[in-house]
C-alpha positions in Angstrom: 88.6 11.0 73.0 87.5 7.3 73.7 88.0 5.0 71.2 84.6 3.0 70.2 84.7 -0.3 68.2 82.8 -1.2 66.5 82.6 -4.6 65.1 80.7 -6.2 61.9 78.2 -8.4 62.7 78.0 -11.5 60.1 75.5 -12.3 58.1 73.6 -15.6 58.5 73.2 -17.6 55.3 70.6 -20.1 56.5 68.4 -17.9 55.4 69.8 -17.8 51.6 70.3 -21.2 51.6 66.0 -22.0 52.7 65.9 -19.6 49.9 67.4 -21.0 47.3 65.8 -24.1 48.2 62.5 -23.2 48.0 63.3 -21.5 44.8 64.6 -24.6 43.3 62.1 -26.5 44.6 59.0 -24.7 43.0 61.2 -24.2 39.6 61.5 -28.3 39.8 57.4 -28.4 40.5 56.7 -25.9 37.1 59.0 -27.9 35.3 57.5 -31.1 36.2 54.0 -29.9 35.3 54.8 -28.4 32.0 56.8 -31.8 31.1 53.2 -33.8 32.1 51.0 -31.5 30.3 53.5 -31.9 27.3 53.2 -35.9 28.0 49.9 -36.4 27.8 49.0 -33.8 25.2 47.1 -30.9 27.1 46.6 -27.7 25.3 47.3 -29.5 22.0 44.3 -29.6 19.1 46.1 -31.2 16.2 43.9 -34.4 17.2 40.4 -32.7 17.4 41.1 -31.1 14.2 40.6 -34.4 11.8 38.0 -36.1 10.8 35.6 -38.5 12.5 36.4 -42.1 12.3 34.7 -44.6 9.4 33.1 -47.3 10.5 34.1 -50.3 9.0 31.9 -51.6 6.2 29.7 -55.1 7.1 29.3 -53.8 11.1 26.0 -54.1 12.3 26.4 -50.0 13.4 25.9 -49.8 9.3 23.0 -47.7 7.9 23.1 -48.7 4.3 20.3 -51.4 4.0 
């Protein structure tokens, strides 16, 4: 019989490397916009939930005559 060989072809790893990248680069853009929501306070009601300023007393915006 005839011998046949038969080699291994090698995997590329451009491929997992443009993959890791983009991976790591849209982890990097959802950790970016969570840290800016936390920043400027987005999703967060502790401020809505007091009361209403007083006016200071003597202002002309006074009601009391």
């Amino acid at each position: 019989m005839a011998d046949i060989n038969i080699e291994k072809k090698r995997s590329n790893i451009w491929p997992w490397i443009i993959a890791i990248l983009i991976i790591l680069a849209l982890l990097w853009a959802f950790a970016r916009h969570r840290n800016n929501n936390a920043a400027t306070g987005y999703g967060d009601t502790t401020a809505i939930q007091g009361t209403a300023p007083v006016p200071a007393s003597g202002t002309a915006s006074s009601t009391r005559p």
